[in-house]
N, C-alpha and C positions, 0 to 999 in steps of 0.2 A: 218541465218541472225543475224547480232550483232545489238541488239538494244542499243541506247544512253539511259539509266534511267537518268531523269530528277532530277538533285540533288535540292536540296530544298536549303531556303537561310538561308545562315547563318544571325542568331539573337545572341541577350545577350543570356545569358546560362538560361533566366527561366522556360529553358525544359529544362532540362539535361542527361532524360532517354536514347536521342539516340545520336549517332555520331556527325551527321548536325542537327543543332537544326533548331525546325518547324518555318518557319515562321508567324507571329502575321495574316497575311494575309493569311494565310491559314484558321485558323479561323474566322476570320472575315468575308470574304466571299466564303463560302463554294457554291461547284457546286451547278447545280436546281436541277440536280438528286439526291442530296443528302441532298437538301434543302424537298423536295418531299417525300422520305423515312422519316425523321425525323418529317416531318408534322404526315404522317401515325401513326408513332409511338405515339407522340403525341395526337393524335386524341380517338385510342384507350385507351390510358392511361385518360383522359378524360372525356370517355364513363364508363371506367372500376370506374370511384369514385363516378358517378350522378346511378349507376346500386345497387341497394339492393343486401344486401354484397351474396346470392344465387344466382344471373344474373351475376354476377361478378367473383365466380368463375366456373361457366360453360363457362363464355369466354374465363377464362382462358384455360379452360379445352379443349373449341374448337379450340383455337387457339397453344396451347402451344403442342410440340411435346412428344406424347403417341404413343406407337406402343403395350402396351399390354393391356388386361385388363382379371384377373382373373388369370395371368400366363399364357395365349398365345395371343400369335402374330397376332396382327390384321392387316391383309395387308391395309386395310381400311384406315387404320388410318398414311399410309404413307403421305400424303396430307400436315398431320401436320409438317414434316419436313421445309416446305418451306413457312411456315406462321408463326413460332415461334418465329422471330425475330421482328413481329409485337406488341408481349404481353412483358411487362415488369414486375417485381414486386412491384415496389414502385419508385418512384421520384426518387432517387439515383440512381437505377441500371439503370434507362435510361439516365440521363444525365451521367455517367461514359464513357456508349457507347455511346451516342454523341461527346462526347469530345473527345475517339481516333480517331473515323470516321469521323471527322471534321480533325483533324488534320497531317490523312497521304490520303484522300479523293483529293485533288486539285494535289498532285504529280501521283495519280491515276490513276485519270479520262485522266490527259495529256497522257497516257499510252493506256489507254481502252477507251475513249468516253465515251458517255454518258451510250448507250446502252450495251457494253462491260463491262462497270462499275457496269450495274443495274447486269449481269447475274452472274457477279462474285461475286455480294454482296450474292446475293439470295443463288447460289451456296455453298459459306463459309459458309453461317451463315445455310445450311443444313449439310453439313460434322460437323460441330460444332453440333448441335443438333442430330446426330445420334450418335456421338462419347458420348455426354453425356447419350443417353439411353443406347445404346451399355454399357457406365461402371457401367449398374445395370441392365441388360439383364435378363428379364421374371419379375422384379417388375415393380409394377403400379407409377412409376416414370413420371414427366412431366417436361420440361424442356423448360423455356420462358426466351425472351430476344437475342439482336442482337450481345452478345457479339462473337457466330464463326465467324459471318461477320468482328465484328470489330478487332479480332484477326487475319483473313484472312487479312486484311488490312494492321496490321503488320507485318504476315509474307511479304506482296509484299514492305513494307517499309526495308524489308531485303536489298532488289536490288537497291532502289532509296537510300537509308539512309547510305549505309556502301560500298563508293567507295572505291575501290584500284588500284594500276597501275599495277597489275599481279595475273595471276588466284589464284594464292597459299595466296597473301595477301586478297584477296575478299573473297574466300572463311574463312578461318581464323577469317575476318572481320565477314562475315555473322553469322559463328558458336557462336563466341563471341556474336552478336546480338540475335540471338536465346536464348543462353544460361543466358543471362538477363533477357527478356522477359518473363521466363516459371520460372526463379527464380523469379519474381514478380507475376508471376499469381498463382504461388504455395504459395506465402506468401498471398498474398491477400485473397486467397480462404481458406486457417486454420485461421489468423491472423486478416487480414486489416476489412473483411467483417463486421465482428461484431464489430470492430472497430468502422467503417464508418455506421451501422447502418442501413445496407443490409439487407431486410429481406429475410427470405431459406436460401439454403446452396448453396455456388456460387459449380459450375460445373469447376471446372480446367480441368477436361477432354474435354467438349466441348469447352473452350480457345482453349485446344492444338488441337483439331480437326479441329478446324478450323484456328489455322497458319497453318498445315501442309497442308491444302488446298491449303491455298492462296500463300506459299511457290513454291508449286507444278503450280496451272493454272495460277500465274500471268505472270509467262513469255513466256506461253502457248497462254494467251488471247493477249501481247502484241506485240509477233512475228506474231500473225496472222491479227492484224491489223495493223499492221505495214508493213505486205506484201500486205493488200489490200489500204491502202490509203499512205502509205510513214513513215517515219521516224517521230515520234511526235515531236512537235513545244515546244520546250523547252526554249523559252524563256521569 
């Protein structure tokens, strides 16, 4: 089935990272499903500043994705995968991941629904969090923050953000879009971080795990809703 991806509206250029620049409306009102997660988010970050700095990082610890401890693999500890985009580091690194999620989230959700929305967030922002343990496999590494989800998000802005009128131009398109993307998250993770005043070391690896997710299920999640309710309403 050929799905219609819902192109986003052109703006002035004060986005300029991608093709179609985001509409102001995209941020400004952001889905409840993604009004909802970013509450959550919030909420713990919240929790994690009124907690004695030892309550604090145990939350981190419970919440953030661990899969070893001592040098083996604790299957226990898979759980963490799908709760790690709940914990953030500090103020910055959660509004960073606000703000891509906010702003390829409304061309999304017209795609996935609500529910289709939440599974693919949860989804991403796990292939993102295994990918970052994964790239330090048997150390006691932890990896917090919703950035696979929101990189997931961009890979599925691949398909909405970088129209073409033939497969060889789309593709091309998209490649080019990818190849931006990972060149900014590789700068950001040596360079921007400490820049911007990130505290840890940002994960590029769980970035690229979780585009290459969202790459992969979003047009997995959007052909199959779109076989069960219709063509999304793109206007």
């Amino acid at each position: 089935m050929t799905i219609p991806f819902a192109p986003m509206t052109r703006t002035p250029s004060w986005f300029p990272l991608v093709g179609h620049a985001i509409s102001a409306e995209d941020i400004r009102r952001p889905p409840r499903v993604v009004l909802a997660l970013l509450i959550a988010m919030a909420v713990v970050m919240a929790v994690g500043w009124v907690l004695p700095a030892a309550d604090h990082e145990r939350l981190m610890l419970a919440l953030g994705s661990h899969l070893f401890s001592n040098g083996v693999l604790q299957p226990a500890h898979a759980y963490s995968l799908f709760t790690s985009w709940l914990a953030h580091s500090d103020i910055l690194h959660l509004l960073f991941n606000a703000l891509w999620i906010v702003a390829f989230a409304r061309a999304a959700t017209a795609h996935l629904g609500a529910l289709g929305f939440l599974a693919f967030f949860i989804l991403t922002s796990a292939a993102g969090s295994f990918a970052g343990v994964a790239a330090h496999w048997g150390q006691p590494v932890t990896v917090v923050g919703a950035s696979g989800a929101a990189f997931g998000l961009i890979g599925a802005g691949a398909y909405v953000l970088t129209q073409g009128s033939g497969v060889a131009r789309k593709l091309g398109a998209m490649a080019g879009y990818v190849a931006v993307f990972m060149a900014l998250n590789l700068g950001f993770a040596y360079v921007g971080g400490a820049a911007f005043g990130v505290e840890g070391s940002i994960s590029w690896e769980a970035h690229a795990g979780g585009m290459a997710a969202g790459l992969v299920l979003f047009p997995i999640f959007a052909a199959w809703r779109a076989a069960r309710t219709g063509p999304p309403d793109l206007s």
